[in-house]
C-alpha positions in Angstrom: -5.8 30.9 -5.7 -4.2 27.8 -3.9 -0.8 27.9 -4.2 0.3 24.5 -3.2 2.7 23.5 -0.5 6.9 22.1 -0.1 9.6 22.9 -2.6 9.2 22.0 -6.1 5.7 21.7 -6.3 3.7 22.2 -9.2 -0.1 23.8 -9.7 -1.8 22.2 -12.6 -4.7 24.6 -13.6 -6.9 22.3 -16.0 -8.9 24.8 -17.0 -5.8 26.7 -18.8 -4.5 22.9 -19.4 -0.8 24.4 -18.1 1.7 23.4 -15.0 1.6 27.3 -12.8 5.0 28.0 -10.7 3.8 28.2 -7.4 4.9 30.8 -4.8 5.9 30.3 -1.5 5.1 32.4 1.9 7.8 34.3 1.0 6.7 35.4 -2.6 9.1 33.6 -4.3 8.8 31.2 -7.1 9.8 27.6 -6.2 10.5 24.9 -9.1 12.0 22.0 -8.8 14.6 22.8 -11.6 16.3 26.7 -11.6 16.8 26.8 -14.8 14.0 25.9 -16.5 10.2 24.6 -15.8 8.4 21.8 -17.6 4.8 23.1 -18.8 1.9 20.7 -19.8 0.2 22.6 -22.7 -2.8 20.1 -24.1 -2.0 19.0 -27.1 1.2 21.2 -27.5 3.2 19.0 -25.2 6.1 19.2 -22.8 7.8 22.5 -23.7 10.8 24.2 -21.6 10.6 27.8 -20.6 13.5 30.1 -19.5 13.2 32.3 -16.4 12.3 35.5 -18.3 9.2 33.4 -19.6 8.9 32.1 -16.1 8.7 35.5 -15.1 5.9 36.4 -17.8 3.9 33.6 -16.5 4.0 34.8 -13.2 2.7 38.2 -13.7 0.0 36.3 -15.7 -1.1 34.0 -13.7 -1.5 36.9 -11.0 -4.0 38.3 -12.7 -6.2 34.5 -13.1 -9.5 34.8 -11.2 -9.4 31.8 -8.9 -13.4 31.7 -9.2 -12.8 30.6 -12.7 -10.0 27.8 -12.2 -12.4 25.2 -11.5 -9.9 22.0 -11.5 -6.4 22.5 -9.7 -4.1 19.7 -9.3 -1.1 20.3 -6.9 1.9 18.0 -7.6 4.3 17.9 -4.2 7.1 15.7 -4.5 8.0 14.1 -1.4 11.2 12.1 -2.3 14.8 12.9 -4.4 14.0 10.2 -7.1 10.4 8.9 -6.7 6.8 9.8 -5.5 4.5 13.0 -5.2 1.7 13.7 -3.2 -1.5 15.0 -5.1 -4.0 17.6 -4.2 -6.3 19.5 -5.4 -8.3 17.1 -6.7 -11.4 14.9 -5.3 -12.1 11.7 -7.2 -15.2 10.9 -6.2 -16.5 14.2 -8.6 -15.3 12.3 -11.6 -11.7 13.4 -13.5 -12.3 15.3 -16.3 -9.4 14.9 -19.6 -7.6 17.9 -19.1 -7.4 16.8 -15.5 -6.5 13.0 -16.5 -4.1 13.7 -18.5 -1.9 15.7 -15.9 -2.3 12.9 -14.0 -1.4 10.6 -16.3 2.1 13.2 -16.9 2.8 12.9 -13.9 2.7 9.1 -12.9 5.5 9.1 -15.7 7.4 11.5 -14.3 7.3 10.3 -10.5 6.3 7.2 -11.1 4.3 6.8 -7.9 1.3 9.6 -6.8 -0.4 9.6 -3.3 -4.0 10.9 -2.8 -5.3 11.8 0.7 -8.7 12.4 1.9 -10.4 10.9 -1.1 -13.9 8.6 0.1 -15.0 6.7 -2.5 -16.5 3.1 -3.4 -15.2 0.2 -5.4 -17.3 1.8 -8.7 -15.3 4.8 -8.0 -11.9 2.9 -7.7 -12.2 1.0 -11.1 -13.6 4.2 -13.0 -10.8 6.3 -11.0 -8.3 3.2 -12.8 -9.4 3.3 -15.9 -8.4 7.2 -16.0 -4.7 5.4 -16.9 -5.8 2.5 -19.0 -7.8 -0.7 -19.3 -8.8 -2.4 -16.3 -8.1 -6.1 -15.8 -9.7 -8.5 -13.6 -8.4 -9.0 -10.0 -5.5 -11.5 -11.0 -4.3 -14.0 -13.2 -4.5 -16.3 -10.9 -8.5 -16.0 -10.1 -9.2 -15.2 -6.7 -12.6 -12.7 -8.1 -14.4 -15.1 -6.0 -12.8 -12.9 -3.1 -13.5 -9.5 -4.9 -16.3 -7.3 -3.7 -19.8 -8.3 -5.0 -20.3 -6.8 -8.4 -16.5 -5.8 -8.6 -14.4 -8.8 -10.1 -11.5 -5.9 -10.9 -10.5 -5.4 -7.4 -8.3 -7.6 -5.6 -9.1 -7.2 -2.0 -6.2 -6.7 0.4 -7.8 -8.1 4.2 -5.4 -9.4 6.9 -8.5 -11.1 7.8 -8.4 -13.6 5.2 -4.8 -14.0 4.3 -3.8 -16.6 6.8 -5.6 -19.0 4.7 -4.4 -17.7 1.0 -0.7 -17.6 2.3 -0.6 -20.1 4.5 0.3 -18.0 7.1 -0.5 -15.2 9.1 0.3 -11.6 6.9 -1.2 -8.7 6.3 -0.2 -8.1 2.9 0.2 -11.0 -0.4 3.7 -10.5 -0.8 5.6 -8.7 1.9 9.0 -9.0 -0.2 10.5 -6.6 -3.0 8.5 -7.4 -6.2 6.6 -5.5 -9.0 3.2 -6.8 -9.7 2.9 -9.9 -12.0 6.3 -10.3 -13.9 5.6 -14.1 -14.6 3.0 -12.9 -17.6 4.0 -12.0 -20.6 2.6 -8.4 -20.2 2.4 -7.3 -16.8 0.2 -4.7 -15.4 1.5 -1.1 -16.5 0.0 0.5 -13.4 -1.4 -0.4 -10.4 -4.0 1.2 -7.6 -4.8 0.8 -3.9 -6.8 2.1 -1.9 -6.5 2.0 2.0 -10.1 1.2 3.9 -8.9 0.4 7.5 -5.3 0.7 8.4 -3.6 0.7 11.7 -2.6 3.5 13.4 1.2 2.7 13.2 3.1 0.6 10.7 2.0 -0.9 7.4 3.9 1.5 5.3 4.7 0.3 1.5 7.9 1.5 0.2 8.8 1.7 -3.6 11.8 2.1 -5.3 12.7 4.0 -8.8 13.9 1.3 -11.3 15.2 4.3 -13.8 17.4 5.7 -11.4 19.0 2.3 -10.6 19.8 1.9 -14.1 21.0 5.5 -14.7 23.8 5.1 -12.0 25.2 1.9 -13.2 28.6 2.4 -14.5 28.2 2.3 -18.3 30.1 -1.1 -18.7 27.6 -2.4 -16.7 24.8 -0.9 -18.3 26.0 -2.4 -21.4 26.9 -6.1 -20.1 23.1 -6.0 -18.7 21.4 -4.8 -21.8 21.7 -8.0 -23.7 20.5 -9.9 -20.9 17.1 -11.7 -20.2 15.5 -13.2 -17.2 13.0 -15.9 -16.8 10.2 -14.9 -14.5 7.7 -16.8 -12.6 5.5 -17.0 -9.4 8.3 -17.1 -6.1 11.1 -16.4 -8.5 14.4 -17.8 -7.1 12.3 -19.1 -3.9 9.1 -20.6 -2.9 6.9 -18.3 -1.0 4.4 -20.3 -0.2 4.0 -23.5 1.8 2.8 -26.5 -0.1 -0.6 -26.8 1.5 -1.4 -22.9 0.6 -4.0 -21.9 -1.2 -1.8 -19.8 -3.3 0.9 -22.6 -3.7 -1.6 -24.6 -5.5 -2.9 -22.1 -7.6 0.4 -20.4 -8.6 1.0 -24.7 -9.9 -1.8 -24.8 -11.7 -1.0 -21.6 -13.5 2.3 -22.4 -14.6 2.5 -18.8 -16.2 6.7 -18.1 -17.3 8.0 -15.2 -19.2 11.6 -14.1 -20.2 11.6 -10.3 -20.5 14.7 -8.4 -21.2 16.8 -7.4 -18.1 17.1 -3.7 -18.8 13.6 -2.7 -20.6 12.7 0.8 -22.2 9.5 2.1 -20.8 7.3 2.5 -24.1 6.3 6.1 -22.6 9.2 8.2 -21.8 11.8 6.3 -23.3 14.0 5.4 -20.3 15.9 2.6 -20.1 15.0 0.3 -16.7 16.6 -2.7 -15.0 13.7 -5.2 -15.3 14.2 -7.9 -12.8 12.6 -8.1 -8.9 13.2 -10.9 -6.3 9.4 -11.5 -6.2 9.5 -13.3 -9.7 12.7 -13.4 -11.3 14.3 -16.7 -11.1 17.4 -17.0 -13.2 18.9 -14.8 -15.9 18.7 -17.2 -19.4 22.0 -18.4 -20.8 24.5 -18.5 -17.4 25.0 -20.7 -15.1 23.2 -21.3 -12.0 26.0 -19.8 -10.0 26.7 -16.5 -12.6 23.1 -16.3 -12.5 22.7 -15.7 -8.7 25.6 -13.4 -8.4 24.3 -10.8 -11.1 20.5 -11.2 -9.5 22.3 -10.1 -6.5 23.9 -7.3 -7.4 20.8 -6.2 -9.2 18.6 -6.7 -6.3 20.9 -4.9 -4.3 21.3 -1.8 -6.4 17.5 -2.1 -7.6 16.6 -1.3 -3.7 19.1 1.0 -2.7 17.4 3.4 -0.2 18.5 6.2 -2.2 16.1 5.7 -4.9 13.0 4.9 -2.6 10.2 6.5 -1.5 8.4 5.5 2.0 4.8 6.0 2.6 2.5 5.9 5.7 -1.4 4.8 5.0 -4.5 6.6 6.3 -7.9 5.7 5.6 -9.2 7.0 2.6 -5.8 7.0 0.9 -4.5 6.2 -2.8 -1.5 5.2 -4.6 -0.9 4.8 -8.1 2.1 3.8 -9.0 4.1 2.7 -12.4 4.4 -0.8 -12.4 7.0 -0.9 -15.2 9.2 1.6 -13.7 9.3 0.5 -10.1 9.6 -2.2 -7.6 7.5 -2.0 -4.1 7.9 -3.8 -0.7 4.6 -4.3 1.3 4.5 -4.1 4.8 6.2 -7.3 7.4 6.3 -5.0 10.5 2.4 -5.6 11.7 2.7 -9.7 12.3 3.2 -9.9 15.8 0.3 -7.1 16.3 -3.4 -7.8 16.6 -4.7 -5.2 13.9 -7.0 -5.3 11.0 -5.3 -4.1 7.7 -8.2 -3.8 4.3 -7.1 -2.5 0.6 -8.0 -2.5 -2.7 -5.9 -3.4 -5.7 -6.9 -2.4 -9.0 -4.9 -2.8 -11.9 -4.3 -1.7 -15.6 -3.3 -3.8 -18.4 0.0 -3.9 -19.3 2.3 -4.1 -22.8 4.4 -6.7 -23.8 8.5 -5.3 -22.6 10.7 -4.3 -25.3 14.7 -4.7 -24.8 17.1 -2.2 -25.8 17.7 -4.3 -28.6 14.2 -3.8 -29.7 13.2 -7.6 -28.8 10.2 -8.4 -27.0 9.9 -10.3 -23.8 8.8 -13.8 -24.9 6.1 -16.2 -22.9 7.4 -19.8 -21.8 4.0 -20.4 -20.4 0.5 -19.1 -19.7 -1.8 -16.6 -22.0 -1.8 -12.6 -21.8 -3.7 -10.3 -19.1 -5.9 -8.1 -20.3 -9.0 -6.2 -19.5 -12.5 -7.3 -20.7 -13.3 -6.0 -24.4 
């Protein structure tokens, strides 16, 4: 029976529909809390055993046939707030419910997963997406005339043909902190890439948690925020673009604003998150220019403190999924002055309209919502 690999990680056996302790060279149990473990049981839900339980399940699971466990998802969390590496799995041999929805549990819980090893096509991809929700188009701003034949969901990610969409030479569309597509008025709720050729060094994409920023504010400053909105649009506080660009001129046309609630409460688990991201935010509604810049400051700041990120390196083949509502992400700006080739492909589900803490919604200035084709 595969037993998984680094502390805290978790065996997902699909076939029993339950989260296994795993056991390390030594023998011993290793879960990523002492006092407790958090078991998926189907339809029964999150549950919290103590270690006597624990210690039942152990003996049980010792006695599990591993010819009969025919699914086995291995969670390994890489990083103190964010991200897990997943194994176990390979996507190309479909997902099955049991299997999706452990998935789906754990992209709430660490907000950003990581697949190696997995070969598969662009049909693949967008049936691999769908496994957490509705798939939309490439982008709100078009650009399906630069997806892959047949595949107007995926939003290719080439180095070879981003001097012209940028204006200038990059290897990625926005090598700042952003999350995807705040300027709608429902963002994507998750997004998908998948690495085709990356160089051998550099290119890493870093995320960072935006729960765990929120959760060590000091409560007066939780509270100050938590009335707050921000207007959001394409190049937030600062053009991106130059004029002539491709994606200037499109991002014009558009003219897609939204205001959505500073701190926003993920409509899955509850938390509360700071909601803003240098990428699209522009001003916070109701202060001054100046008051307005000094917050979005400080909230950048504490929204990508290292201690709440999670780094990861590329190889061809790769995945991530990641939580678009719950984190921020920072592509790549270390490859410009190197002559390498750089593909992905970005897939991404539709989102929900944010909801405050005050139980307001986010409210559209400009431009229609994002969904998936019905």
């Amino acid at each position: 029976m595969d037993t998984g690999s680094g502390p805290g990680s978790r065996l997902y056996s699909t076939l029993w529909g339950t989260a296994l302790p795993t056991r390390g060279a030594s023998g011993n149990s290793r879960i990523r809390h002492p006092d407790h473990l958090r078991i998926q049981l189907g339809a029964v839900g999150l549950i919290l055993v103590t270690p006597k339980q624990i210690r039942e399940l152990e003996t049980m699971t010792s006695v599990i046939d591993s010819s009969t466990t025919t699914s086995q998802l291995i969670i390994d969390p890489i990083a103190g707030y964010i991200g897990a590496e997943v194994s176990g799995i390979q996507i190309a041999d479909g997902v099955d419910d049991a299997t999706a929805q452990a998935l789906r549990d754990a992209l709430f819980e660490y907000k950003v997963l990581f697949f190696r090893d997995q070969p598969i096509d662009h049909g693949q991809q967008v049936e691999f997406t769908r496994v957490f929700g509705p798939v939309t188009d490439a982008h709100p701003l078009g650009y399906t005339d630069k997806s892959p034949a047949g595949h107007p969901e995926i939003l290719e990610v080439d180095s070879r043909t981003y001097a012209k969409r940028g204006g200038a030479r990059r290897y990625s569309y926005a090598n700042f902190w952003h999350q995807d597509v705040t300027a709608l008025i429902n963002p994507p709720a998750v997004t998908a890439l998948r690495a085709e050729l990356v160089p051998e060094i550099g290119g890493d994409t870093t995320w960072a948690d935006l729960a765990a920023a929120y959760e060590n504010l000091p409560a007066s400053l939780q509270q100050f925020l938590e009335g707050l909105y921000a207007e959001n649009r394409f190049g937030g506080r600062t053009p991106r673009w130059t004029s002539n660009s491709e994606a200037q001129s499109l991002t014009a046309d558009a003219n897609i604003v939204s205001e959505h609630p500073v701190v926003r409460v993920h409509p899955v688990t509850g938390k509360k998150l700071i909601y803003v991201n240098p990428g699209f935010t522009s001003r916070i509604i109701g202060l001054s220019p100046g008051q307005s810049d000094r917050i979005l400051d400080l909230l950048f700041a504490e929204i990508t403190n290292p201690a709440y990120t999670v780094r990861i390196a590329w190889t061809p083949d790769s995945i991530g999924v990641w939580d678009n509502r719950a984190t921020i992400h920072q592509a790549p700006a270390d490859l410009d002055h190197l002559d390498v080739v750089r593909v992905l492909h970005r897939t991404t589900v539709e989102g929900d309209i944010p909801v405050g803490v005050d139980g307001q919604k986010s409210r559209s200035i400009s431009g229609d919502p994002f969904l998936a084709r019905r």
